[in-house]
N, C-alpha and C positions, 0 to 999 in steps of 0.2 A: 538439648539435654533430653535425655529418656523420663518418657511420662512415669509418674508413678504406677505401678502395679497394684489393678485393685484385684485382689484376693479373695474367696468367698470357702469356708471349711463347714461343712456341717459336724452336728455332734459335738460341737468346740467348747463346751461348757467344763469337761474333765479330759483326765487321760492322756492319748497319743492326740486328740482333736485341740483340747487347750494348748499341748507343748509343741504343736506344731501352729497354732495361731501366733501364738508369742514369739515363735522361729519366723515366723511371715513379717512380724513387724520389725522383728531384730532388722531382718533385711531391708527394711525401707519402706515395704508394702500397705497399701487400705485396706486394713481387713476387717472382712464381714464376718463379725459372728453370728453363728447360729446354734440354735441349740433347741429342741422340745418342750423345754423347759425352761422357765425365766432366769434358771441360772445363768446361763451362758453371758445375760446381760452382766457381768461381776467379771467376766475375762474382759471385755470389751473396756471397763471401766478402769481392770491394770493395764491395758497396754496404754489406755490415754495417760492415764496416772504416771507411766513411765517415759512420758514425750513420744509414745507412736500415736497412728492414729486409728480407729477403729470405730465399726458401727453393731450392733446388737440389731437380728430379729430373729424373731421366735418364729421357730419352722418346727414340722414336721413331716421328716420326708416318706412317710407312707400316708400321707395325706396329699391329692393330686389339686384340693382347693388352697390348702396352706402353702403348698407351690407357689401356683400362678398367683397367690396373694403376694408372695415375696419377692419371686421376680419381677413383679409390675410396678413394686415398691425399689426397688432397686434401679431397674429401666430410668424411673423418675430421678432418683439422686444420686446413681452414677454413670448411667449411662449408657457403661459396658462392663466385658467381666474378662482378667486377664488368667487366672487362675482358679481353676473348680478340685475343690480336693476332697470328694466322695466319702467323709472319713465316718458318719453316724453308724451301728451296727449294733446287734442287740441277738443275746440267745447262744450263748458259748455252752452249749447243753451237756454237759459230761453225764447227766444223770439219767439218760437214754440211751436208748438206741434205733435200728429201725425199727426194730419187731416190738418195742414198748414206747415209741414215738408218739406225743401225744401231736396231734395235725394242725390243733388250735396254736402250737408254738412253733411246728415247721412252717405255718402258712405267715405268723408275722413276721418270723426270718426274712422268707422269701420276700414279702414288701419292702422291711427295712433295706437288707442287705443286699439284692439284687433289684429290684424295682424300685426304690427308691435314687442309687446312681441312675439308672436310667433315668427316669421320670426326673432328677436333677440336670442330668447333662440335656435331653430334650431339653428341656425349657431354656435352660441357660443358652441353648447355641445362638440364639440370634446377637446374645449379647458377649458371646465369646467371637464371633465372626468379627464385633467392631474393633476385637482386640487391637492398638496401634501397629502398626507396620502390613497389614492387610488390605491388598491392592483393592480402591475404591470402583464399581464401572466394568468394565468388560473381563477382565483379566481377575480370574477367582482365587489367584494363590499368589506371593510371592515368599520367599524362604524365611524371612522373618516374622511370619505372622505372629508369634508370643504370646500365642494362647496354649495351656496345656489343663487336662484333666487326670487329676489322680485317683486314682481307686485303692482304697485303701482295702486288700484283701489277706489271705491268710494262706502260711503253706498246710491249713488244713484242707485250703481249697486244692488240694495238687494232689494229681493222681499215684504221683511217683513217692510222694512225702508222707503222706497223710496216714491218720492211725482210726484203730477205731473208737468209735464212739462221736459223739457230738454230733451225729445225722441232719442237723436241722441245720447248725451253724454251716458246716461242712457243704452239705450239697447247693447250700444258697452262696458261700465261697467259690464253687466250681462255677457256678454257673456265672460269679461277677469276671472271674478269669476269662469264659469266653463271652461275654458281653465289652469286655475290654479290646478283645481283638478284634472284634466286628465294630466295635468304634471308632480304633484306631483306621481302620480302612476307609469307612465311611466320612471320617473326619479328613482324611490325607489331604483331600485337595483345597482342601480352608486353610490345611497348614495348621493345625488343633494335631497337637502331640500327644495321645492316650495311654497312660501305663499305669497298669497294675504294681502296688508292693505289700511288701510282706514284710511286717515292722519288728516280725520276731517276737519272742514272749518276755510280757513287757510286765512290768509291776501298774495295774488299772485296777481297777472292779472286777472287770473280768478276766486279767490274766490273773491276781491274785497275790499277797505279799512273797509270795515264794518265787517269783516271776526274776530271772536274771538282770534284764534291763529298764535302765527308768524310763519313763516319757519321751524326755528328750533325746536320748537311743532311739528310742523306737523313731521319734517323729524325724529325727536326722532324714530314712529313707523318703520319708514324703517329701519332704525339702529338695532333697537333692532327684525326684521326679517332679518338681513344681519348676524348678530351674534349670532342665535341660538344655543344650542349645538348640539353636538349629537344626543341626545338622543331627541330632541326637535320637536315640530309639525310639519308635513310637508301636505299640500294640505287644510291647513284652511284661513280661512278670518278675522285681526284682527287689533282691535286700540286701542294705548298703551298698548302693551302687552296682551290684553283680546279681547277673542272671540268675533265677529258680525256677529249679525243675516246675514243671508245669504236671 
């Protein structure tokens, strides 16, 4: 029988990060919430409350010590990590631009939204590498390895797509776009599946009541990049299962 899938979301406390924890349990999965803020521990406690099973820690992922706190803590009580889903971000900045940019909030972008998946996926790799079906010993890859990382980005990051304004959000988006495809390479021969998506504009905090889609819309795409197969994309950009312009 196939191990359980342990799962790990940052940001999971609201939004696309809660409706995609709760879509990880729906599926059968351990999920780790995480969140900045002690909220997050209140997702962890409905998915137990509904018979999944789920664990709370408080993270912050532009903190590189609140990292390695978490992963070391995790190392100890599961193990390994089958699912990384990049999803925390912060600074949807409509009220700028570049030339009235203030650098105090481009610069915490850039931590949350692009330095923080890194700085997550780093640390996580040793415990995505034990993901089950990953050749023990000499032999570095076999085609089931069942780890994937998702990055939760925006087609404000896309060259093709994008409009103007929100400079902070935006250029720290492009840059998780190409940190995904240098992942995805870099991961190939672990057999770690890396993909970028685009959850569309979604009703949160920060898409806003006027927003078309709910959570669960949106977090639909993360799902269905958590559960790729095999044989499946790894280093593209995508919403509801289909390519975006880059």
């Amino acid at each position: 029988m196939e191990k359980q899938k342990i799962a790990l979301v940052t940001g999971a406390n609201r939004g696309i990060g809660r409706a995609a924890a709760l879509g990880l349990a729906d599926k059968g999965c351990r999920v780790l919430v995480t969140s900045r803020s002690p909220a997050g521990k209140a997702v962890a406690e409905e998915i137990n409350g509904r018979g999944g099973q789920a664990h709370f820690y408080q993270l912050d992922v532009a903190n590189p010590e609140s990292i390695a706190t978490v992963m070391e803590a995790i190392a100890r009580d599961h193990g390994r990590l089958d699912i990384l889903i990049n999803n925390a971000g912060i600074h949807y900045d409509t009220f700028q631009n570049t030339m009235t940019a203030d650098f105090a909030i481009v610069e915490e972008a850039w931590r949350v939204n692009t330095l923080g998946p890194w700085r997550m996926t780093k640390a996580a790799y040793p415990l995505l590498r034990r993901s089950p079906g990953r050749a023990r010993g000499s032999r570095p890859f076999v085609a089931d390895a069942g780890a994937r990382v998702v990055n939760v980005s925006s087609s404000s990051g896309s060259f093709e797509d994008s409009w103007p304004g929100t400079p902070a959000y935006s250029v720290s988006k492009a840059a998780l776009n190409m940190l995904t495809l240098k992942m995805a390479a870099d991961l190939k021969e672990d057999g770690i599946l890396v993909n970028a998506v685009c959850p569309g504009w979604v009703r949160t905090d920060m898409g806003g009541a006027a927003a078309p889609r709910s959570p669960e819309e949106g977090a639909a795409s993360v799902l269905w990049a958590a559960f790729i197969p095999d044989n499946g994309p790894t280093g593209g950009f995508f919403r509801d299962g289909e390519p975006v312009s880059w």
